[in-house]
C-alpha positions, 0 to 999 in steps of 0.5 A: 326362972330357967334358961329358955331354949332359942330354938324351941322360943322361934319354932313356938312364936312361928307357930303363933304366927301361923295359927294366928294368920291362919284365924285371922287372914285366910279361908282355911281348908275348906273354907272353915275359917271363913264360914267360923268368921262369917257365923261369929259376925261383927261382934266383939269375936269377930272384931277380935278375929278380924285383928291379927294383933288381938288373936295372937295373943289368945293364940301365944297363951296355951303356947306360953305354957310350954316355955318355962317353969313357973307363973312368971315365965309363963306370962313373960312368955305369952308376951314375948310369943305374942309380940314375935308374932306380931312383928312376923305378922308386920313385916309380912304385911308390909307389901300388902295394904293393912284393913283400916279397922286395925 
């Protein structure tokens, strides 16, 4: 496994929050991500897109492939994205209330 780039590691996990917050907290332009969520309904998907812990996991894995090398960086590192996020994610939060499904 190779030495991970720092600053490419934080723009990546910045970018996981952002998708992440964007399909599960916002409306999106034009109100596409809402109008996606309300389709999907109250299903196993839009259960998933509901909890911003369970998107930025799907979201950190095409993410993931860019940082190292090989299988076992990979997985490290969809982990690693996934749990920057999540932390981004809980202390921007921290101000507003959380929904009680989560």
């Amino acid at each position: 496994m190779n030495d991970v780039n720092g600053t490419a590691f934080a723009v990546y996990a910045f970018a996981v929050w952002r998708v992440s917050h964007l399909l599960s907290r916002e409306d999106g332009p034009f109100d596409v991500v809402f109008r996606v969520r309300r389709r999907v309904g109250q299903g196993f998907f839009g259960a998933l897109l509901d909890c911003f812990l369970c998107v930025s996991v799907w979201v950190a894995a095409p993410f993931a492939l860019l940082v190292g090398d090989d299988w076992l960086a990979h997985a490290v590192a969809w982990l690693a994205l996934s749990g920057a996020a999540s932390i981004l994610f809980l202390l921007t939060e921290r101000s507003a209330p959380m929904k009680e499904n989560q």
